[in-house]
C-alpha positions as CSV (number, residue, x, y, z in Angstrom):
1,X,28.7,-19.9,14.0
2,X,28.8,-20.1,10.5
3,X,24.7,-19.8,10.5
4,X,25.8,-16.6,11.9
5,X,27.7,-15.3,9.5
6,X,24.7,-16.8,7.0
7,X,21.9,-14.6,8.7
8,X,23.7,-11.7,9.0
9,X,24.6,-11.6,5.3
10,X,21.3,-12.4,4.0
11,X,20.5,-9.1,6.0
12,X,22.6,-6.7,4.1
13,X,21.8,-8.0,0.7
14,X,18.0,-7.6,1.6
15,X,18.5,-4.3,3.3
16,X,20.8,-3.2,0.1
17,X,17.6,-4.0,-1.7
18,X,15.3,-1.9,0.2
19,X,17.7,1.0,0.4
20,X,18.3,1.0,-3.4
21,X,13.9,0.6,-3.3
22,X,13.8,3.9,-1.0
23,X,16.2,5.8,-3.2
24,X,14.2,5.3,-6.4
25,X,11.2,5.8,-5.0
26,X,11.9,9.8,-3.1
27,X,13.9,10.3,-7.1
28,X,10.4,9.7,-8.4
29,X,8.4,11.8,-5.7
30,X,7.4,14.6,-8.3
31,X,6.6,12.0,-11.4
32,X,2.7,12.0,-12.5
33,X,1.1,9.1,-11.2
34,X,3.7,7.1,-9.7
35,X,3.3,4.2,-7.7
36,X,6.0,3.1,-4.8
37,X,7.4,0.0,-5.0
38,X,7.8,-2.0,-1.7
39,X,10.3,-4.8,-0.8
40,X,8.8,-7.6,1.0
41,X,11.3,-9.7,2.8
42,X,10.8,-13.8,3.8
43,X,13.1,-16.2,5.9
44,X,14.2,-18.8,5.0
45,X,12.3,-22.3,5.3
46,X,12.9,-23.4,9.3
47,X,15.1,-26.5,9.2
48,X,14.9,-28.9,12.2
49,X,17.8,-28.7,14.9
50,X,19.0,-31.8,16.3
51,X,21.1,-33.0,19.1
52,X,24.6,-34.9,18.0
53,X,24.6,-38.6,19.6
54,X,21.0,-38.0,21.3
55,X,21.1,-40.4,24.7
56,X,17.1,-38.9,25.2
57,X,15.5,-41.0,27.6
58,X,12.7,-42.1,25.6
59,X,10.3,-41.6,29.0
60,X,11.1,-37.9,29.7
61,X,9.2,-37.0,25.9
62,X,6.2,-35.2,26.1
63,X,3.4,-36.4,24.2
64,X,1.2,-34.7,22.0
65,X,-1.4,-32.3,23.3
66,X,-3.0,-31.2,20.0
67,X,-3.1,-27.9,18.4
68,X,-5.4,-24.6,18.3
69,X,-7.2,-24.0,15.4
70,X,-9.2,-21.2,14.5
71,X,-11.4,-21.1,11.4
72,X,-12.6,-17.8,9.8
73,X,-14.1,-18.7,6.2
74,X,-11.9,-20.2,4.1
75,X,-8.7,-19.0,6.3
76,X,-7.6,-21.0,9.2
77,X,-5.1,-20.2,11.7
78,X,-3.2,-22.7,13.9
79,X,-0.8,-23.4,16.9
80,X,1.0,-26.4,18.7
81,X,3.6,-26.6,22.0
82,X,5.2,-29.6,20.7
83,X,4.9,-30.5,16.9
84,X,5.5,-29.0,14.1
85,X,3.7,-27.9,11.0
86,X,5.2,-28.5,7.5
87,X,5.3,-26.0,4.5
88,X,6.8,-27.0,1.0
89,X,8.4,-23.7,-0.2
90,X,10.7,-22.6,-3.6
91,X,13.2,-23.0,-1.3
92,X,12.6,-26.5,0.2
93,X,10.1,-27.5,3.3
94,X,10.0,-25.5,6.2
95,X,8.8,-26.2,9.6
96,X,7.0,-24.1,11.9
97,X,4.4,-24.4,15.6
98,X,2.1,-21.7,14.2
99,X,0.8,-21.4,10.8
100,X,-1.9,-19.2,8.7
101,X,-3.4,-20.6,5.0
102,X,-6.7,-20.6,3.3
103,X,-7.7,-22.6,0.3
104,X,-6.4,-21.8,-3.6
105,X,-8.7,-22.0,-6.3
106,X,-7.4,-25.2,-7.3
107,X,-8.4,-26.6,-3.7
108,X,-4.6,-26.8,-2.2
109,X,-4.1,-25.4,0.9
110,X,-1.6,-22.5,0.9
111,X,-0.2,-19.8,2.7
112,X,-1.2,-16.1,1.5
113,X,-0.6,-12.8,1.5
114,X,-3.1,-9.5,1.3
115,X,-2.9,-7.0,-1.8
116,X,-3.1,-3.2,-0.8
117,X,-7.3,-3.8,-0.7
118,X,-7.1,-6.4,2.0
119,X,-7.6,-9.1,-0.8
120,X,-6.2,-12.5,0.2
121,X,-3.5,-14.2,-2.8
122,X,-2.0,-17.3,-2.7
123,X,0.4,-16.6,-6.1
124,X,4.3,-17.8,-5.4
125,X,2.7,-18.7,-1.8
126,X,3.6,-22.2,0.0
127,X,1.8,-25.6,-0.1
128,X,0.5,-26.7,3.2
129,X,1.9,-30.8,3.7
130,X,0.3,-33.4,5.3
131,X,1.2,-36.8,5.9
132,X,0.6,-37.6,2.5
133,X,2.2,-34.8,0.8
134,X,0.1,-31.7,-0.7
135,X,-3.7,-31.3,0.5
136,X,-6.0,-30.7,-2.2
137,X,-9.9,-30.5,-1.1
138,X,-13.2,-30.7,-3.6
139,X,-15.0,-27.9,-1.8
140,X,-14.8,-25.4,0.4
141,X,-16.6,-27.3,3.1
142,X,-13.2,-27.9,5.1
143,X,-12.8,-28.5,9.0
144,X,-9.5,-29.5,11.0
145,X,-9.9,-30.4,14.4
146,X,-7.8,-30.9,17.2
147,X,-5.7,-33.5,15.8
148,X,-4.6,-32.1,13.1
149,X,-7.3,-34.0,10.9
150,X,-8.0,-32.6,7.7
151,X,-11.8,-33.1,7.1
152,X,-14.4,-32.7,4.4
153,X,-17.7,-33.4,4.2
154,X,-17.3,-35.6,7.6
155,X,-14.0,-37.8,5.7
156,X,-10.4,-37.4,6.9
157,X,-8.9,-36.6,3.8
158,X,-4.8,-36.0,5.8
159,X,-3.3,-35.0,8.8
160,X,-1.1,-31.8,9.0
161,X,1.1,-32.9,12.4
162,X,4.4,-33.7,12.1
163,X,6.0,-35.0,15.2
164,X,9.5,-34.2,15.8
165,X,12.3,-36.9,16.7
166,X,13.5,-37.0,20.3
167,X,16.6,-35.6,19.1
168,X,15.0,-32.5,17.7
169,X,15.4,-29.4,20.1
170,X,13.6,-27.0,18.2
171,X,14.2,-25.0,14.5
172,X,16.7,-22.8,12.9
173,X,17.0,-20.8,9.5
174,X,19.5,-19.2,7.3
175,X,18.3,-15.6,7.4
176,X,15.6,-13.8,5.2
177,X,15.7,-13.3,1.7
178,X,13.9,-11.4,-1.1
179,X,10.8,-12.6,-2.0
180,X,9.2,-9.4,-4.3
181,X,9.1,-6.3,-4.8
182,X,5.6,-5.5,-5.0
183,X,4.0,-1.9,-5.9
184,X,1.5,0.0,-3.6
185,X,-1.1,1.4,-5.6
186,X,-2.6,4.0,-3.2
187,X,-4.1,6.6,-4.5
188,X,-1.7,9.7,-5.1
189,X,-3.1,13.7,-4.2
190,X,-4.6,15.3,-7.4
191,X,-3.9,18.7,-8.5
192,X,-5.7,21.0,-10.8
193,X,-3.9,22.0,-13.4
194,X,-6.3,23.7,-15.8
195,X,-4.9,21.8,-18.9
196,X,-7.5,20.1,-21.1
197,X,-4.8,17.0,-22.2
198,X,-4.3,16.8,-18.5
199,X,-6.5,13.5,-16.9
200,X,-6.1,11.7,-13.4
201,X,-8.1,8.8,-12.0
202,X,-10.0,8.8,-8.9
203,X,-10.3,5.6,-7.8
204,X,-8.8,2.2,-8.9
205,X,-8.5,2.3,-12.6
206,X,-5.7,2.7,-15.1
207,X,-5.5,4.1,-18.8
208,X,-4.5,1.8,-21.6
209,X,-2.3,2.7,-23.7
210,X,-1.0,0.7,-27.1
211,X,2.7,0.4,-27.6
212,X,5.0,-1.2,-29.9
213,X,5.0,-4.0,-27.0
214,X,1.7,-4.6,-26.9
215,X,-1.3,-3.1,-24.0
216,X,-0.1,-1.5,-21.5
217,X,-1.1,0.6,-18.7
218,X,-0.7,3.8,-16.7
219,X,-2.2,6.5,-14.7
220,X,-0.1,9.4,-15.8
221,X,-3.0,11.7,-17.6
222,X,-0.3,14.3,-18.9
223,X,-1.3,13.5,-22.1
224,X,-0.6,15.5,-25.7
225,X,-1.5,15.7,-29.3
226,X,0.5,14.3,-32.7
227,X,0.3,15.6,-35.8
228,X,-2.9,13.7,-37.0
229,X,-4.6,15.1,-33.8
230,X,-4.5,11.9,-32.2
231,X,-4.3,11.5,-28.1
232,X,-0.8,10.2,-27.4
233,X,1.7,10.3,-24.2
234,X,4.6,12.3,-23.2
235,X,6.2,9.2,-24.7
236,X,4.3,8.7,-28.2
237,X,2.1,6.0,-27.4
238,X,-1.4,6.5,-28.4
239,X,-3.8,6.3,-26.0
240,X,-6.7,3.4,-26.4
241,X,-10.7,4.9,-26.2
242,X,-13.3,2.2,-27.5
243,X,-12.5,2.3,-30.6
244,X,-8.7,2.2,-30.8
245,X,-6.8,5.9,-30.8
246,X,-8.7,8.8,-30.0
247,X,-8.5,11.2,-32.6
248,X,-10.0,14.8,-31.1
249,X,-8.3,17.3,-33.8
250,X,-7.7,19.8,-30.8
251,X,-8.0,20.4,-27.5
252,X,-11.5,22.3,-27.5
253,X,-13.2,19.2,-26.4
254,X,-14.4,18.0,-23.2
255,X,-14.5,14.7,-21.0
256,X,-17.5,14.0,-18.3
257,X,-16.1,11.9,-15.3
258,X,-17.7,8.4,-17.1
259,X,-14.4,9.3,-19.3
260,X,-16.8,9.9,-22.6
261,X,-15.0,12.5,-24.8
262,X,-17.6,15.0,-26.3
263,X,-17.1,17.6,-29.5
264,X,-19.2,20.0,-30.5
265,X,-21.7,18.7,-28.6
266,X,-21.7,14.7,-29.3
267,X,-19.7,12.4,-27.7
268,X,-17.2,10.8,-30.1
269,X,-15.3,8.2,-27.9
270,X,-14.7,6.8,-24.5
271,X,-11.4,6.6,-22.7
272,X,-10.6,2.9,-22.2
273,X,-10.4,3.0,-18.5
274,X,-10.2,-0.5,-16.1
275,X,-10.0,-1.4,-13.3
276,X,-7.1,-4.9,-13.0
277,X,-8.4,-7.5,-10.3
278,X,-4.9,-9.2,-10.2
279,X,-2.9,-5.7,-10.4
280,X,-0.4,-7.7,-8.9
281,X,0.7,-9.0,-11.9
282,X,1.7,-5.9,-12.9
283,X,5.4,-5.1,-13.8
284,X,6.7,-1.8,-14.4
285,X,8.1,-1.0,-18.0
286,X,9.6,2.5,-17.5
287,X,7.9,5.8,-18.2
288,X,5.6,4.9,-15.8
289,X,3.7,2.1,-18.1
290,X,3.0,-1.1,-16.4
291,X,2.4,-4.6,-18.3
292,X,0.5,-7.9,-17.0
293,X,3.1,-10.7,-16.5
294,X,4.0,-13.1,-19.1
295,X,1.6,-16.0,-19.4
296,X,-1.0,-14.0,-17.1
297,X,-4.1,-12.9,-18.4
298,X,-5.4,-9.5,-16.9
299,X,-8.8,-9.4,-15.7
300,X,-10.1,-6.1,-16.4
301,X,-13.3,-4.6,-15.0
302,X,-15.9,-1.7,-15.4
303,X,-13.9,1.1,-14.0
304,X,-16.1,2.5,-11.2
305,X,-14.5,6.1,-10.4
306,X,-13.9,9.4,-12.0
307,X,-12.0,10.5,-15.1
308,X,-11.3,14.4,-14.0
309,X,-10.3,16.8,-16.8
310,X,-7.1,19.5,-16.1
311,X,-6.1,17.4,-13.3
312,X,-3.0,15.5,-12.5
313,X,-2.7,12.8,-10.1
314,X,0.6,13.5,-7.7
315,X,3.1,10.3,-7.0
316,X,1.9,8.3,-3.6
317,X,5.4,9.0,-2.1
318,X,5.8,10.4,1.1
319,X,9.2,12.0,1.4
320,X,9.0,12.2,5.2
321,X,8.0,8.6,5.8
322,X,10.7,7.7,2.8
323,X,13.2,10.0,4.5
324,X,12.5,8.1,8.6
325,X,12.6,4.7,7.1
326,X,15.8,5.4,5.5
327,X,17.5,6.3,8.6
328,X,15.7,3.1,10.3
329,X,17.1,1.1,7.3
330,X,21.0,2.4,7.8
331,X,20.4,1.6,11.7
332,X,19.8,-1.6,10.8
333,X,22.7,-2.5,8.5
334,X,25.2,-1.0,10.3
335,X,23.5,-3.5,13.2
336,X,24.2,-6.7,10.6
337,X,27.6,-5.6,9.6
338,X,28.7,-5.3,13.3
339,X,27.1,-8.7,13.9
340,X,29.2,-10.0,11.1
341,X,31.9,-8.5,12.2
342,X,31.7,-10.2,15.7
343,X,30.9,-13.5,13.6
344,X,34.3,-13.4,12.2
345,X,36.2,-12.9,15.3
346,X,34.5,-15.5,16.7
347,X,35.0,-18.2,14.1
348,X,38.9,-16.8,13.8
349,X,39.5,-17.8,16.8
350,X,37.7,-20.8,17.0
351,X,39.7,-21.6,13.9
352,X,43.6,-20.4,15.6
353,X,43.2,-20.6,19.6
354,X,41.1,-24.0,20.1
355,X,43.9,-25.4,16.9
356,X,46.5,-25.0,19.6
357,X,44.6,-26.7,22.1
């Protein structure tokens, strides 16, 4: 009863979360270049359920049949009727009959998630447990067959079934919980503007920028001049070309879709434009800047789209998507609070009628 009242509760705090997520994002629907952010739920680790003073005829327990694996690459997916599967999570180990995980680049096998490309990332993911606690494999040259048998170059290296006490009747949890908020990077419509200080991406890339923070990044183009004719944002930050700020001395100048800046002819600069390989490290730092996590080292690369000139890229928001999943969203708070509500009728009178009894 009281798990209830847990599961239910964990759903209104996450919902909050998403609703608060929804209402920023359609109050930022006409800002230049802005990304929506995304709350991505997870439930809790799956705790074993067992029977109180278990009187299982030892007899009547099914043995075990194996499990299904199926093997793509480095990612593997498995099943099993009846055992279990064990995942070491932040919040504790978790148990589970089907599981997916590929291999880290430290050789642990994890559980992953995909980035907005389709990308596989193991970051803040689980740790796949064997018998003998975390797997860790030399190469990539990984089997598991039937058993559960973890195998590498023809050696068992562990074994991933766990098989449940007779007393165990199956798996509960304590609701979901936050695990991110992470940002969707889709590309955003681009609109002509006829500006010359006006620059939008096409394609993955972002702009750097120098602040009094350090490199940052952003694809708002709605740039401007300062007094010393250097490019700058709306905010004042200057923005980075190959050879630190761009200084252009006026907006009669022009910008080919490589991003080189030309002048009377010669080209003077080169807007520092990348493209971030782990853009999910990216945090957002207001003003639409965003800034590689702490202790993370962004891996930039040759930006491979267009720098467009008098163009603006819109935000990625889509205010009638935003607007339906709201409504979903309420829906489905006003379903928790009722169940809650019925939670704590139940367990007051589990508390005052069965008393009397």
């Amino acid at each position: 009863m009281l798990n209830g009242l847990y599961t239910s509760t964990t759903s209104l705090i996450v919902n909050q979360k998403r609703m608060d997520t929804l209402s920023n994002n359609l109050a930022n629907i006409n800002t230049t270049g802005y990304k929506k952010d995304l709350v991505i739920a997870k439930s809790f680790p799956e705790m074993l359920l067992r029977k109180i003073n278990d009187k299982t005829d030892m007899k009547s327990i099914k043995s075990f049949k194996g499990i299904n694996v199926e093997q793509e690459g480095n990612k593997f997916r498995m099943n099993t009727q009846n055992a279990f599967f064990k995942v070491q999570t932040k919040d504790g180990v978790g148990y589970t009959k089907a599981l997916e995980f590929t291999i880290d680049e430290e050789g642990y096998l994890r559980t992953f998630y995909k980035d907005g490309n389709g990308n596989i990332k193991t970051n803040g993911e689980g740790y796949i447990l064997g018998k003998n606690g975390k797997i860790k494999v030399e190469n990539s040259n990984v089997q598991i067959d039937s058993n559960g048998n973890v195998l590498s170059n023809g050696q068992v290296l562990d074994n991933l079934v766990a098989l449940p006490n007779p007393s165990v009747i199956g798996t509960t949890s304590a609701g979901v919980k936050l695990d991110r908020v992470a940002i969707n990077f889709k590309q955003g419509n681009i609109k002509e503007t006829g500006n010359n200080l006006d620059f939008a991406l096409r394609g993955e890339g972002f702009f750097k920028v120098h602040t009094d923070k350090g490199t940052m990044y952003t694809r708002d183009g709605s740039f401007t001049l300062n007094e010393n004719g250097e490019l700058i944002t709306s905010e004042g930050h200057f923005v980075l070309g190959k050879y630190g700020s761009i200084i252009v001395d006026g907006d009669n100048f022009s910008i080919n879709k490589n991003g080189e800046i030309i002048k009377d002819g010669q080209v003077i600069d080169k807007l520092d434009v990348v493209r971030i390989s782990n853009k999910e490290h990216l945090k957002k730092q207001g003003n639409n800047l965003y800034k590689i996590t702490e202790g993370v080292q962004a891996e930039e690369l040759e930006f491979n789209g267009q720098v467009l000139q008098g163009y603006l890229e819109n935000s990625n928001v889509d205010a009638i998507k935003e607007m339906t999943n709201m409504i979903t969203l309420l829906r489905n708070y006003e379903a928790s609070q009722k169940v809650m509500r019925i939670q704590d009728e139940l367990l007051g009178k589990a508390v005052n009628d069965i008393a009397r009894i």
